[in-house]
BAFI-3210 file (N, C-alpha, C; in Angstrom, 3 decimals, decimal comma, padded with zeros to 6 digits):
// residues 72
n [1|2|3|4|5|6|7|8|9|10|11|12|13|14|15|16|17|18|19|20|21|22|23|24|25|26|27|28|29|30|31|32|33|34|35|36|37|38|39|40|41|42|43|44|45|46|47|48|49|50|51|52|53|54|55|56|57|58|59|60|61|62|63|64|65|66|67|68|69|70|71|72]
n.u [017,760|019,837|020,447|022,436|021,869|022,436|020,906|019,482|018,743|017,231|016,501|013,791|012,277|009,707|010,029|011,446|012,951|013,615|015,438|016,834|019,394|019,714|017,316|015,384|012,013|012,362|011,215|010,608|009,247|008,854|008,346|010,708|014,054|014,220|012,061|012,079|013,848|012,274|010,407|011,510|012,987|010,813|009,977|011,809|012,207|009,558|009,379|011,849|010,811|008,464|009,912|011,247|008,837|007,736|009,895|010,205|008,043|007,868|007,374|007,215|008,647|012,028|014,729|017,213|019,639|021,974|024,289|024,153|024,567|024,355|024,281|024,106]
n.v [021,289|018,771|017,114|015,295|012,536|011,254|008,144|005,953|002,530|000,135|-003,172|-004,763|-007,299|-007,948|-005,995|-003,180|-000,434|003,608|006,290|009,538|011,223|014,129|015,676|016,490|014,093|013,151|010,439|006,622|003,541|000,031|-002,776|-003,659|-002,416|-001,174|000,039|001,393|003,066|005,175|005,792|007,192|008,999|010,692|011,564|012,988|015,369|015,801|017,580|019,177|021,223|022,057|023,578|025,254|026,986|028,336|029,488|031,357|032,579|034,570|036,637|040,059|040,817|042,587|040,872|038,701|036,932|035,124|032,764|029,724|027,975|024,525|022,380|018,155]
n.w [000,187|001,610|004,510|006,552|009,289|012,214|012,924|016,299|016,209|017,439|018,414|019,836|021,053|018,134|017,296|016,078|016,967|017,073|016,610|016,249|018,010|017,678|017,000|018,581|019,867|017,221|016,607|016,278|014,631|013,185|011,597|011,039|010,218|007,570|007,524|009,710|008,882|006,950|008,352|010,172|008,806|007,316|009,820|010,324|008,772|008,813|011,065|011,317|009,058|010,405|012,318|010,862|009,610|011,819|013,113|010,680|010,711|012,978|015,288|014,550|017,180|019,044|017,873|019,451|020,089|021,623|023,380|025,287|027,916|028,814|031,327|030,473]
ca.u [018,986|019,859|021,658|022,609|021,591|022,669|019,762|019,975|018,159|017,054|015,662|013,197|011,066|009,884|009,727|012,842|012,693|014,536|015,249|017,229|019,393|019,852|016,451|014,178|011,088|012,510|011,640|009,624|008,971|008,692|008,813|011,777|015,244|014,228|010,432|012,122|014,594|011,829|009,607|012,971|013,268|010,118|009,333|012,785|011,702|008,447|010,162|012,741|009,731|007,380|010,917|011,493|008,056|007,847|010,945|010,109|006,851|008,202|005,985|007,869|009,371|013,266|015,703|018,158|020,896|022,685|024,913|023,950|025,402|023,534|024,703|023,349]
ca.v [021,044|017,721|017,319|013,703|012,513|009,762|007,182|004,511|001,518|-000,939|-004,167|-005,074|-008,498|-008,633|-004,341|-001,965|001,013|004,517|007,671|010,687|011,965|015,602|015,633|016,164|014,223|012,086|008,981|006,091|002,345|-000,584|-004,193|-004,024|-001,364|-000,233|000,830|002,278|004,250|005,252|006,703|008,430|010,512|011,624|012,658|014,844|016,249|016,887|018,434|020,358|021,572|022,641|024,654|026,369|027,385|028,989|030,256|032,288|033,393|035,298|037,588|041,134|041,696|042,183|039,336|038,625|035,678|034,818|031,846|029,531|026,872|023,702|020,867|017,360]
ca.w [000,909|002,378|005,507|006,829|010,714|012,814|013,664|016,427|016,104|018,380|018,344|020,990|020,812|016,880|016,701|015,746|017,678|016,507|017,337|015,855|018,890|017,256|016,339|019,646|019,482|016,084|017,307|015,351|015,162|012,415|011,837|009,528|009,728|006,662|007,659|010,836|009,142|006,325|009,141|010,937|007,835|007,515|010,913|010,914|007,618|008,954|012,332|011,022|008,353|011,425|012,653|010,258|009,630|013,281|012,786|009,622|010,885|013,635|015,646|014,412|017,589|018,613|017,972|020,497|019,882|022,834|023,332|027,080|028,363|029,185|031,713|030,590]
c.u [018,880|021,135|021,669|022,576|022,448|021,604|020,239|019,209|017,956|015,943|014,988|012,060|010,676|009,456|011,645|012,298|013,732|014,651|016,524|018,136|019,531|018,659|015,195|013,114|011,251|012,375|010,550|010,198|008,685|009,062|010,158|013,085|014,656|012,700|011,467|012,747|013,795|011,078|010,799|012,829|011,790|009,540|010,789|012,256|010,529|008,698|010,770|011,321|008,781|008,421|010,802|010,358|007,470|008,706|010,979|008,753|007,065|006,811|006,658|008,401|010,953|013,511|016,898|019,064|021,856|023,037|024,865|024,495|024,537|024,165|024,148|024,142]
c.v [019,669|017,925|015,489|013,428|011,045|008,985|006,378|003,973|000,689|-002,124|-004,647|-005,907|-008,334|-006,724|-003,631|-000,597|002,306|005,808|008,679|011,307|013,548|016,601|015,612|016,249|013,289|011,039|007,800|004,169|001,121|-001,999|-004,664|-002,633|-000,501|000,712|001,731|003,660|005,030|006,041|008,029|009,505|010,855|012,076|013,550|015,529|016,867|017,733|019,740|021,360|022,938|023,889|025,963|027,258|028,656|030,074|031,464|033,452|034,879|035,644|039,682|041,530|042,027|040,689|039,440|037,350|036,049|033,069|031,148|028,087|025,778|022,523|019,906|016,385]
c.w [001,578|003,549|006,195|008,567|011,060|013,457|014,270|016,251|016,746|018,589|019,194|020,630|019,035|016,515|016,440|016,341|017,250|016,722|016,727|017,272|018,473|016,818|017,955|019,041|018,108|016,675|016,097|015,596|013,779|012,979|010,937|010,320|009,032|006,705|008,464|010,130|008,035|007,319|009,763|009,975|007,390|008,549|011,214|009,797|008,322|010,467|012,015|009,904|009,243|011,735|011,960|009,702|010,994|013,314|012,101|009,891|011,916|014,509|015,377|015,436|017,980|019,147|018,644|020,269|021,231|022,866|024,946|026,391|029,220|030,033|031,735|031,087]
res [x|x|x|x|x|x|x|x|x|x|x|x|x|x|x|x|x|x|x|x|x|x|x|x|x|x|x|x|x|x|x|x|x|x|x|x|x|x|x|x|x|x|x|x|x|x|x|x|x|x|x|x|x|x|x|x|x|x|x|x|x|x|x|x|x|x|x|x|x|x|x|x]
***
């Protein structure tokens, strides 16, 4: 499955800096755009990856879904 993110990018002295906001924890660094956004996608791949691994493992006991409300 592919799913498509929004990266920003930011140039600071002779580095590109980047970060995933949907993606806590996507963040990454190059001397180029295209390194930066080359690292971006594989540390959400390997993020979302770790997730859903966690996710699947469970620990057998109940599952609860509930919907909260966050003020940032």
């Amino acid at each position: 499955m592919e799913q498509t993110f929004e990266a920003t990018i930011e140039k600071r002295d002779k580095w590109y800096i980047g970060w995933v906001d949907a993606v806590p924890g996507a963040f990454s660094q190059g001397k180029t755009i295209k390194e930066v956004e080359e690292n971006l996608k594989e540390a959400v791949q390997l993020i979302l990856e770790s997730q859903r691994e966690l996710r699947d493992k469970g620990t057998g006991g109940e599952i609860v879904k509930r919907k909260i409300q966050v003020q940032v």
